[in-house]
N, C-alpha and C positions, 0 to 999 in steps of 0.2 A: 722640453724633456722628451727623450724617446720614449716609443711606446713597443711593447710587446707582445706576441703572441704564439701561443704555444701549443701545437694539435695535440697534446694529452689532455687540454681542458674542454676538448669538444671529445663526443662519441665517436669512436671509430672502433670497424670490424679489425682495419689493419695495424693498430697498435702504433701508428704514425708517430713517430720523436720530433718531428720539424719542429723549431721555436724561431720566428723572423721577427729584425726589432729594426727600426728606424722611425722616420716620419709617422705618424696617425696616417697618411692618404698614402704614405711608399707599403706601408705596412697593409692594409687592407688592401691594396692594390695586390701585391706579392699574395697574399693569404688567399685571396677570389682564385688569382689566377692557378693554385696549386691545389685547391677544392676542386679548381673543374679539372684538372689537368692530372693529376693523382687521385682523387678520392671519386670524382664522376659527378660531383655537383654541376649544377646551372648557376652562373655567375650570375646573378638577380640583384635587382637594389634590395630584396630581403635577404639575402645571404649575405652582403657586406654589410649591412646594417646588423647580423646577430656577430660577425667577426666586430665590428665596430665596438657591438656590446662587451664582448669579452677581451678588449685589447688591457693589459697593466701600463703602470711606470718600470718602469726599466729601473733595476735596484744600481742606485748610485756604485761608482766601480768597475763596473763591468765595460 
């Protein structure tokens, strides 16, 4: 099953809309690398671990 992740469900100052969905490892891969690259996070094995936590199932359909 894909997995999903959607920057409205983390805090942001900048009201971020990105939602990236594929693999669990394509998907926190993409979501690290646009934490550090747009919001100014440090790509940390703690920060793909709390993207890790927050990833869904992808609602059948889409």
């Amino acid at each position: 099953m894909r997995k999903v992740v959607d920057c409205r469900d983390f805090p942001s100052e900048s009201g971020c809309s990105l939602t990236i969905a594929g693999t669990e490892d394509e998907v926190v891969l993409a979501a690290a690398q646009h934490a550090q690259t747009v919001h100014g996070h440090t790509d940390s094995p703690e920060l793909r671990e709390e993207i890790r936590q927050g990833l869904k199932d992808e609602e059948p359909g889409r």
